[in-house]
N, C-alpha and C positions, 0 to 999 in steps of 0.2 A: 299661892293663889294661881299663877300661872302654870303651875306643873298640873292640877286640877283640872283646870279650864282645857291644859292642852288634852290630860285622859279623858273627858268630858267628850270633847270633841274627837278624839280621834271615835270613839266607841261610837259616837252619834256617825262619823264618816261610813265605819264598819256596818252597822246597820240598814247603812241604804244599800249597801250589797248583797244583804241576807235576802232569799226568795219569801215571798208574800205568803206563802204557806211553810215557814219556817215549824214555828211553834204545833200545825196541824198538817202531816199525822205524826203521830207519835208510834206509831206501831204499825204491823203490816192491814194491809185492804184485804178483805175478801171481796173480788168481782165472779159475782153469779152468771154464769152461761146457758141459758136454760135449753142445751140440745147437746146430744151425744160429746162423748170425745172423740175428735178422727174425722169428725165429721167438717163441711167448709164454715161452716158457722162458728164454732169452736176455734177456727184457724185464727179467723179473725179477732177474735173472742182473745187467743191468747197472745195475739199481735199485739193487740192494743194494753193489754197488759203489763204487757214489759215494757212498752214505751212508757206508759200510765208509771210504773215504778221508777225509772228514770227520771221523771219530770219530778216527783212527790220524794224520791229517795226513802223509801221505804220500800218491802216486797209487796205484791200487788198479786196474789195471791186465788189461782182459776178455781172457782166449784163448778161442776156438771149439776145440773139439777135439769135433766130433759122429763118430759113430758105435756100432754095436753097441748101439743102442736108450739111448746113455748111461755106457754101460763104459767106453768108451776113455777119455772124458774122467775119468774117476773112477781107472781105473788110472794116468792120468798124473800124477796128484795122486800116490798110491802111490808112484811110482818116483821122485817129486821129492826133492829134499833138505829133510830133517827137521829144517829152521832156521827157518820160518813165512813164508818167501818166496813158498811158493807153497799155496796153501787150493783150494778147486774148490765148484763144485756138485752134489749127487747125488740124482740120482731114483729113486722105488721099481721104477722098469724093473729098473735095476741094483742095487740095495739090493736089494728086495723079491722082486721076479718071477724074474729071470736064476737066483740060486743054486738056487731049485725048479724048475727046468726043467732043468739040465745040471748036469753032475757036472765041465762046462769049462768053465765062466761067468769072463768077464775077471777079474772081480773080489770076495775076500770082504770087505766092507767090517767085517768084525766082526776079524779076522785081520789085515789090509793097510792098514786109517788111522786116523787120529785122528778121532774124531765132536768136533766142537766144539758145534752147535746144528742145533734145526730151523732152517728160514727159511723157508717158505708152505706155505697146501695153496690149494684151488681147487674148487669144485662139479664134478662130471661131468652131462651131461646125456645120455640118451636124444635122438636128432634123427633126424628119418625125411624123404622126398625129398616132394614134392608129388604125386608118383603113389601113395602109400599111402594104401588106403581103411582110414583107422583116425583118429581124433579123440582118440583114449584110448587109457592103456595095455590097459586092457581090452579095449576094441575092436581094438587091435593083438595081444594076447595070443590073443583068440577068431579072429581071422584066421590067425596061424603054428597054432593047433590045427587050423585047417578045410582047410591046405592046407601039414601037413606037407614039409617038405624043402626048400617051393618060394622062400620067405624067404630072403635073406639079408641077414647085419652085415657091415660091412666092419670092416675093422682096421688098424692103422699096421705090421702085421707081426704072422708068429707068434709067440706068446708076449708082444707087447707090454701094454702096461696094459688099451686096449680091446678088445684079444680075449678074456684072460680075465674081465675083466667082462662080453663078453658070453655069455661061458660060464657064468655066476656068475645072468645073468639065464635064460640056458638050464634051467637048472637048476632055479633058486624059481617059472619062470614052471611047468614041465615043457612045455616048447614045443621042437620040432626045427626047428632055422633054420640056413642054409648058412656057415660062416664063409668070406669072402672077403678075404685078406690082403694088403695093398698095402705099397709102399715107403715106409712114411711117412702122416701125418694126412692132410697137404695131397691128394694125389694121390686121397685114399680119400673124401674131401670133394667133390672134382672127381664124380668118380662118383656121387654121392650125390644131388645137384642134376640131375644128368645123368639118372639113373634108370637106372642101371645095377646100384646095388644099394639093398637098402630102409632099413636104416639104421647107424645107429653109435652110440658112447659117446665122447663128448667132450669134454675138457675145457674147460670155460668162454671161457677165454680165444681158445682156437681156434673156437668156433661162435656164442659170444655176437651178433657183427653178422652173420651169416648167419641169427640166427632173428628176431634185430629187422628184417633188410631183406625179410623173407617168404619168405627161400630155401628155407630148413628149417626147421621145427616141430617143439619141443621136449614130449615129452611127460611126461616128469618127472625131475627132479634126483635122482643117487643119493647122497643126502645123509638126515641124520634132519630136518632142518629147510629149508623152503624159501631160496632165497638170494637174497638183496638187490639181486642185479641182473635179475634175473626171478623178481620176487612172486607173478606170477598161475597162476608154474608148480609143480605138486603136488611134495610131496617122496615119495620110497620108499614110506613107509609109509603114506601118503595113498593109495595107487592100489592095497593090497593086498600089496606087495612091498618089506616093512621088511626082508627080509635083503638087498636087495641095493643096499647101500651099498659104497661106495668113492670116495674123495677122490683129486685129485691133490696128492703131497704132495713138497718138496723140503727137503734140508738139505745143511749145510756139515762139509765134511769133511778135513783134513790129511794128511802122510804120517802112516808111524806110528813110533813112537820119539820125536816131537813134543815137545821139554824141556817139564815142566810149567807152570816160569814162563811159558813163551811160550806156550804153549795155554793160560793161564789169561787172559793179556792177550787172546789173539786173540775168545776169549769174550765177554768182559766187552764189551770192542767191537762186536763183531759182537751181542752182544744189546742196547746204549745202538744201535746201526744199529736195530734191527729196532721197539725200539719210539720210535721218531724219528715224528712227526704227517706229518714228509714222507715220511718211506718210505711211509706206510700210505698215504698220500691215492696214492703211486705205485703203490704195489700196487692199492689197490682200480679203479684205470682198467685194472686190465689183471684183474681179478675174483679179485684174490689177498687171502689175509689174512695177514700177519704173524703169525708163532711164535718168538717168542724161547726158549730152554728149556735145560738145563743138557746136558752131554754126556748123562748117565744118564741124564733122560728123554727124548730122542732112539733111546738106544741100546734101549730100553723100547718104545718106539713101533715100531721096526722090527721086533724081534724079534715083537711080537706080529701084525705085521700079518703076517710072513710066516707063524705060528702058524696063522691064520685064515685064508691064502688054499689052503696046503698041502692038506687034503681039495678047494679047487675042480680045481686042476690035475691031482690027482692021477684026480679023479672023468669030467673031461675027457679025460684022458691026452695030455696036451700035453706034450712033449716036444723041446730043442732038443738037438743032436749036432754 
């Protein structure tokens, strides 16, 4: 009886050792990315990845699925099987922007998945070509006054993140500038250097070594605080223009019907990922910051941002069909 009692107990001691997601997974994750490979989104995408397989000790395992500004990949999360196999990544394109634009948007992530957590946001910056006579937002501002129309922002497409921000800066600045909508960051960048159009809204990660290599010149972060990877550059409300803030912001997402046990593990995980010293040192290279956060305030964070962007589009009348 005592030889029992002591295997009993020892195995009982041994199990409070074992991690809470022992028995789940059993096999590797597919996490969905829904935007290029190569790309900064992707970076992070396959950052958090690896940390994501460390925690869970299984592989964790990147698909690309880009298109529809980020939809597709989000709807394919949606239509996966609601067993934690397969998680994704989703951006405020498709979260945020997509359902105020059409009434046909891929996907409603409040209706169609599981929110598990945030996982980054990112500075946007203001960057204009070397043929702009402007130094300043202000000096940029009193230029699109002095020659309405003739300005223009490019953009990664209509309705993507950078168009309506620079509709949002249209707006606060009261300045009439051309929108110019391109396939994609990359292509509208190309332009931009090229001087073909005058500027854009960026996200960090995307323009960061183009302002350090002198290509483009950053003229202020749409952030409330300046950011740590370019200190010398104003934020928002340093240049006159505190409302026009917007972060790039990314979170992780399930199907829906997702068993609670299993979304409560995938959580827990995916936030011991997020606040890992090596994720962060990997984010911060690519000018991300880690958010770890519970589903509700994730699901908190989006509802209010699209709260807040609804009068710009609406004031814009941007519209996708």
């Amino acid at each position: 009886m005592k030889r029992r009692h002591l295997v009993i107990s020892a195995a009982a001691a041994a199990s409070l050792h074992v991690p809470a997601w022992a028995a789940y997974p059993e096999r590797p994750i597919t996490f969905v990315v829904p935007f290029p490979p190569g790309g900064p989104a992707d970076g992070y995408g396959r950052a958090l990845a690896q940390a994501l397989s460390e925690q869970v000790r299984q592989p964790v395992v990147v698909d690309n699925r880009s298109g529809a500004g980020g939809a597709l990949g989000v709807q394919t999360v949606a239509r996966a099987a609601a067993d934690g196999y397969t998680i994704g990544m989703a951006g405020t394109g498709a979260t945020v922007f997509q359902p105020l634009l059409s009434e046909k948007a891929l996907i409603d992530v409040f209706k169609e998945t599981t929110m598990l957590s945030k996982m980054v946001r990112t500075p946007n910056f203001l960057v204009i070509g070397a043929g702009v006579k402007a130094n300043s937002a202000a000096e940029l501002v009193a230029l699109a006054r002095a020659r309405p129309g003739q300005l223009t922002f490019a953009s990664a497409g209509a309705g993507s993140g950078p168009h309506i921000l620079g509709e949002l800066f249209k707006q606060h600045a009261n300045v009439d500038i051309l929108h110019i909508p391109y396939k994609g960051a990359a292509p509208a960048l190309q332009d931009l250097m090229a001087g073909q159009v005058d500027m854009f809204f960026g996200e960090a990660p995307g323009v960061l070594s183009l302002i350090r290599g002198g290509k483009l010149r950053a003229l202020f972060t749409t952030d409330t605080r300046r950011a740590k990877w370019l200190p010398d550059v104003p934020h928002a409300g340093e240049v006159g223009l505190a409302g026009v803030v917007a972060e790039g912001s990314y979170g992780v997402v399930a199907p829906p019907g997702l068993p609670a046990e299993t979304a409560a593990t995938l959580r827990r995980a995916l936030n011991e990922a997020l606040r890992s010293p090596k994720l962060a040192e990997a984010f911060d290279q690519r000018a991300g910051i880690p958010e770890p956060s519970t589903s509700e305030e994730y699901a908190a964070y989006l509802r209010s941002e699209q709260s807040r962007w609804l009068p710009v589009v609406r004031k814009a009348n941007i519209r996708l069909e």
